[in-house]
C-alpha positions as semicolon CSV with decimal commas, in nm:
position;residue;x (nm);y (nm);z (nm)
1;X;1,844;-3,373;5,711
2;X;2,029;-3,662;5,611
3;X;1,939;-4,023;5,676
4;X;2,332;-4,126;5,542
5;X;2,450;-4,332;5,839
6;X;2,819;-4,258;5,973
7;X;3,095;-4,502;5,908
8;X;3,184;-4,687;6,239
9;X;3,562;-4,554;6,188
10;X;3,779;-4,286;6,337
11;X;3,821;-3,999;6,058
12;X;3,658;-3,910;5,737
13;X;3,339;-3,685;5,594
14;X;3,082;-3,892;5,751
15;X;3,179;-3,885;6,128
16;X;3,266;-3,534;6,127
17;X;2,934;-3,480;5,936
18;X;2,771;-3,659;6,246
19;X;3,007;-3,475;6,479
20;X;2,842;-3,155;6,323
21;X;2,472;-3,250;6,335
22;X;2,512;-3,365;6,702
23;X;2,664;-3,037;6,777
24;X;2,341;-2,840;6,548
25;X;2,163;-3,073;6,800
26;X;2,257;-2,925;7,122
27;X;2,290;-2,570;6,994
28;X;1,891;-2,607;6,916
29;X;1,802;-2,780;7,257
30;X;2,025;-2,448;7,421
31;X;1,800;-2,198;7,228
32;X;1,502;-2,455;7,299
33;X;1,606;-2,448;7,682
34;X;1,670;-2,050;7,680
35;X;1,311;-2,011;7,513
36;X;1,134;-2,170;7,882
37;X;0,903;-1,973;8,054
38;X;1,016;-1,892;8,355
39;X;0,813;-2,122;8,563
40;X;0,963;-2,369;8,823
41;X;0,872;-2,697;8,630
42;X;1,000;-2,571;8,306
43;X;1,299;-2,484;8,393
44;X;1,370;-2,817;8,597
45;X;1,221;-3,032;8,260
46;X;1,444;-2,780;8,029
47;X;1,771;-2,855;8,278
48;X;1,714;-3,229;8,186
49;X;1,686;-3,183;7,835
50;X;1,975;-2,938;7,837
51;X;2,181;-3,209;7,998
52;X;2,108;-3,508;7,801
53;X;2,057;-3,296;7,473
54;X;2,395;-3,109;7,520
55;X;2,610;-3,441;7,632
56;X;2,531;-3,677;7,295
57;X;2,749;-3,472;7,088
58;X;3,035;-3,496;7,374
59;X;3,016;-3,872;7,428
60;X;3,067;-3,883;7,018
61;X;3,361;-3,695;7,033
62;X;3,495;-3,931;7,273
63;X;3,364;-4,270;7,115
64;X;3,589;-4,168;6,835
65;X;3,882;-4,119;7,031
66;X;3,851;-4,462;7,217
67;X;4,126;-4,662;7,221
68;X;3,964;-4,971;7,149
69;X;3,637;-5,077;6,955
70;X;3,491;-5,167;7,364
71;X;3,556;-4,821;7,442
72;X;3,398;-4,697;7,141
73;X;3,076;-4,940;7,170
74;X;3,021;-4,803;7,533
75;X;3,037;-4,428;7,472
76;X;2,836;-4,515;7,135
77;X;2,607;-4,663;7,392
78;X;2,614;-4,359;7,661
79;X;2,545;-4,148;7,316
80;X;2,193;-4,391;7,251
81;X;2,117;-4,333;7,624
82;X;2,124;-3,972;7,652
83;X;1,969;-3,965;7,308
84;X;1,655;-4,156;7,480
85;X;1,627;-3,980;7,774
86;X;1,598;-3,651;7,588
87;X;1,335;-3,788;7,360
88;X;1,153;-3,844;7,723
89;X;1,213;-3,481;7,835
90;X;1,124;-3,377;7,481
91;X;0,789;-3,561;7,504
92;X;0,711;-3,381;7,855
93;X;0,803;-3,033;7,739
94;X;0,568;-3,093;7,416
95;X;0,258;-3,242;7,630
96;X;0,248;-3,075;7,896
97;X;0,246;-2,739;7,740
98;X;0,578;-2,593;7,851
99;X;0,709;-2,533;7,497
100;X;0,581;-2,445;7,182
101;X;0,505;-2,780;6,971
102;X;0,613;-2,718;6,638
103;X;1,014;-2,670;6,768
104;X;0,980;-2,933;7,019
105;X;0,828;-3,205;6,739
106;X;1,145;-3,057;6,482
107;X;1,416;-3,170;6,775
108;X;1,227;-3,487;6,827
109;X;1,238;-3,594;6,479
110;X;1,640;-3,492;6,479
111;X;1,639;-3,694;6,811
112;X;1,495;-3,991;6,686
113;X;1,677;-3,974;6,300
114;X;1,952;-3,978;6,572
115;X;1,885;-4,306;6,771
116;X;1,832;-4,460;6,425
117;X;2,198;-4,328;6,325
118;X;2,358;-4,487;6,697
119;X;2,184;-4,768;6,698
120;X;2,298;-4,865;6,356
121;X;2,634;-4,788;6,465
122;X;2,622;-4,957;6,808
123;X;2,483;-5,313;6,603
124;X;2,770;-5,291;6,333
125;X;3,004;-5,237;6,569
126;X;2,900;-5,520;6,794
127;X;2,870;-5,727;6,502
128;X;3,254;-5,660;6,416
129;X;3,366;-5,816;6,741
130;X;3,187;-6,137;6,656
């Protein structure tokens, strides 16, 4: 996967390129989520991670429809926060057994190339209102 971090603006190659790996993203915490045994704690750790997994691609679509550069920062930011909390549901579903390691560890290295990616974006784009 690519480490090339997205431009800040509204069109071109590299934010649909992001657009695309966010939405690779979710698709792989959906099969992730539909792999769960069946068990009562799995499924309510796999509806958390489904959530916040499934949403970071959304808020992106929307940070690049904002109609101002605050708009953009804040669903940038919603993006970073979602991104964390599934790295925390990620973390339970890998230690406590739930899921099987090896695609739980691939989605949380994706999840945290990710938060490298929006948090780049997030300080650049503060930096611009300076």
């Amino acid at each position: 996967m690519s480490n090339e971090q997205p431009s800040t603006g509204h069109s071109g190659r590299r934010t649909k390129d992001l657009g695309e790996r966010t939405k690779k993203f979710a698709l792989q915490i959906i099969r992730l989520y539909s792999a769960l045994p069946k068990a009562t704690e799995a499924r309510h750790l796999g509806r958390q991670v489904l959530r916040s997994g499934t949403s970071v691609g959304a808020n992106y679509r929307e940070a690049n429809r904002a109609r101002s550069k605050a708009e953009f920062i804040a669903k940038i930011g919603e993006s970073l926060k979602e991104l964390d909390e599934t790295a925390y549901w990620l973390d339970l579903l890998a230690e406590s057994g739930m899921a099987p390691k090896a695609p739980v560890l691939d989605l949380r290295d994706e999840c945290d190339q990710l938060l490298a990616i929006y948090t780049a974006i997030s300080k650049k784009s503060k930096a611009s209102l300076a």
